[in-house]
N, C-alpha and C positions, 0 to 999 in steps of 0.2 A: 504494500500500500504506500505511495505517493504523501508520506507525513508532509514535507515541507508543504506540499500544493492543500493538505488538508489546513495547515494551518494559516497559509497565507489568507484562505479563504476566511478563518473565526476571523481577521481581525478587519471584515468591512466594518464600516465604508472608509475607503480611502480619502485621501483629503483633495480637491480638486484646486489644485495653486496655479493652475496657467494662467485663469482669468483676471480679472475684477471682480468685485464682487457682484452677487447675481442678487438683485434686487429681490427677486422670486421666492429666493432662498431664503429661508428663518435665520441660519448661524451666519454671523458678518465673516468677512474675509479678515483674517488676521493671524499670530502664529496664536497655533492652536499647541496644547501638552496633552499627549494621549495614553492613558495606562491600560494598557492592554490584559486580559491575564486571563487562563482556561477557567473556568468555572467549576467546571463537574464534566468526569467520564465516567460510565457506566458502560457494563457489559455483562447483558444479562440480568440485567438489574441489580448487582453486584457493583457500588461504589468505590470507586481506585482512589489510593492516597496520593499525595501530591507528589511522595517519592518513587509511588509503585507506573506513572504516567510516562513514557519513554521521552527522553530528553529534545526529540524531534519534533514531540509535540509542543514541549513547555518552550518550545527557542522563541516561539513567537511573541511570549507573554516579554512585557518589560515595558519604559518608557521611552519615547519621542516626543519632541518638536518637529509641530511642520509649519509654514506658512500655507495659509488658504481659505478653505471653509468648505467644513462636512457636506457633499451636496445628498440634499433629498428631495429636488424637484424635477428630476430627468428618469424616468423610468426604462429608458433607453441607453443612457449614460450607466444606469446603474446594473444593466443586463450585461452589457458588452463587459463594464469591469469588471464583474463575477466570471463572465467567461475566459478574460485575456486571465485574468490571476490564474484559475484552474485550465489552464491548457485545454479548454474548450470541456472540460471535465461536466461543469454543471451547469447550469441555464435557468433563469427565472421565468416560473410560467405565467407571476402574478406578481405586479407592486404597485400599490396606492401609498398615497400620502397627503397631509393634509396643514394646516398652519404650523401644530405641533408635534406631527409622530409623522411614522412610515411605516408598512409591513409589506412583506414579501414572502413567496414560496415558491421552488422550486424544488429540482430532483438532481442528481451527481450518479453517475458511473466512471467507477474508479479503479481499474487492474491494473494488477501490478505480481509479476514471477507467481500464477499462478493463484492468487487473491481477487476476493473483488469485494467492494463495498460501495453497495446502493441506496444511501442514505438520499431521505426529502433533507432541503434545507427551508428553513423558517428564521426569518429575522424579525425582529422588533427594535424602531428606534422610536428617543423622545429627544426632543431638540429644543431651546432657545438660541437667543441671539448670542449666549455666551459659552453655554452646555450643552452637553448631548452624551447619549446612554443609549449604547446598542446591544442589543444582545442577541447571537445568533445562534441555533441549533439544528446539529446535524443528527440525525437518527434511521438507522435504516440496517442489512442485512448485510452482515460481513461472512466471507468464510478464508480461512486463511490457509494458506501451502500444511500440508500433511493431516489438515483435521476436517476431515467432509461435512462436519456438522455447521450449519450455518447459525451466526451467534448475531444478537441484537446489539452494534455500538451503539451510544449517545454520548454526544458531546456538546457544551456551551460553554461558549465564550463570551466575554465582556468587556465592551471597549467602553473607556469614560474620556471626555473630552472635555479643555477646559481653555475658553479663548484666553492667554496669558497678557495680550497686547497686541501692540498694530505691529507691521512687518513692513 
């Protein structure tokens, strides 16, 4: 299984810095501080400790600065970057949003030596002009090289955002 591209994926949404700021948009353009960090994996319904999660997974967790601002008014914008992130892996079949929030759902297939995992993805965001709180989850059917039995992952993640000043 593709750990980096799974967890590229927890830490949408990326921050979109080429612009100006998009009027449209709730969070202003500015550097933003992002704390990333897994939340909870299960398998099987069986909770992993934070030591027992393979290291490929936690690399994503940590902080950043970026300049920009969280976009969540482009439903399109926000397909294409779940798909360029996951190597065309996963695709949104739904995203609304609205002054304050955003959700989305799609589906991931993901092989890898003999693996696959067919997790739905679900996000949730809540956003101001200065904050935002996303939290995304993958869940679906794993089976892994030598064990034919197919095992339930669940994974969430949580991105917090926090506009620090102008850029």
């Amino acid at each position: 299984m593709p750990r980096t591209r799974i967890a590229l994926l927890l830490a949408l949404p990326l921050l979109s810095g080429c612009f100006g700021d998009n009027p449209d948009n709730v969070p202003l353009r500015g550097e933003w501080q992002l704390v990333k960090t897994l939340d909870s994996v299960t398998l099987d319904g069986m909770t992993f400790s934070a030591d027992q999660i393979p290291a490929e997974l936690r690399n994503f967790e940590g902080t950043e600065t970026r300049c920009g601002e969280p976009l969540y008014t482009d439903a399109d914008w926000q397909s294409d970057d779940i798909a360029n992130r996951t190597g065309g892996m996963c695709e949104l079949e739904t995203y609304t949003h609205d002054g304050d929030s955003a959700e989305y759902a799609g589906i991931c297939t993901i092989e890898q030596a003999g693996g696959s995992y067919t997790p739905s993805l679900t996000g949730y965001s809540r956003f101001d002009e200065t904050s935002s709180r996303d939290v995304v989850t993958m869940e679906g059917t794993i089976t892994l090289p030598g064990d034919a039995t197919p095992h339930v992952l669940k994974m969430i993640a949580v991105q917090e955002g926090t506009r620090i000043g102008d850029c």
